[in-house]
N, C-alpha and C positions, 0 to 999 in steps of 0.2 A: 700313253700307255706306260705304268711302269714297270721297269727296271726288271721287278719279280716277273710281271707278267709274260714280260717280251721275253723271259730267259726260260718260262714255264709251253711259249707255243715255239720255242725253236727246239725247244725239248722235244714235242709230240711230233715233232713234221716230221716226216717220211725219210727224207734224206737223210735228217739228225739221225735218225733211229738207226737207221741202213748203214749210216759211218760210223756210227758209235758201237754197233755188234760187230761191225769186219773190224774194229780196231780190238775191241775187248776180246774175239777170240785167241787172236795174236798176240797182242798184249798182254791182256787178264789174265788168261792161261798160263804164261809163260810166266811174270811175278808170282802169281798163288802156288807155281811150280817150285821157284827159285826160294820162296818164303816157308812152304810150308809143306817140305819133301819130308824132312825127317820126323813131321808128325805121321804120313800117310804110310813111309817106311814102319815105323815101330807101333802102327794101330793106335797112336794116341790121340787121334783127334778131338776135339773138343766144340763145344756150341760158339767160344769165341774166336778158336779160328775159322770157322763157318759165315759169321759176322765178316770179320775181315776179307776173306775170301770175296764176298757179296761185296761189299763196299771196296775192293781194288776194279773189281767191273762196271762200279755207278760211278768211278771215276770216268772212266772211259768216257760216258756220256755228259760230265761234267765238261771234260775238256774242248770234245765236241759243240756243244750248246755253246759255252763263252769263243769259242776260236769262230765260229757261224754267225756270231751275233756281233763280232767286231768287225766283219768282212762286210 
């Protein structure tokens, strides 16, 4: 199996998923807090802090999948 594969079914297994959302609430939340207050304070958001926002959470699942798949 490669590499892609095995990193794409540790992605989808239950457990990944299960560690990857209790970590991203905690986490994600808290960065996209720390990042991106003073847009939320003065109404300026934008599509690409939205982007960003998204992709600080798909980290979460990243770090998960590669720390899983080296255990």
């Amino acid at each position: 199996m490669s590499a892609l594969n095995a990193s794409l079914v540790y992605a989808v297994c239950a457990k990944t998923v299960w560690r990857a959302l209790r970590v991203s609430v905690f986490v994600g939340t808290l960065l996209a807090v720390i990042n991106h207050y003073d847009e939320w304070v003065n109404d300026a958001g934008s599509t690409t802090s939205v982007i960003q926002i998204v992709l600080t959470y798909l980290v979460s699942t990243h770090g998960q999948v590669y720390g899983r798949r080296d255990r």
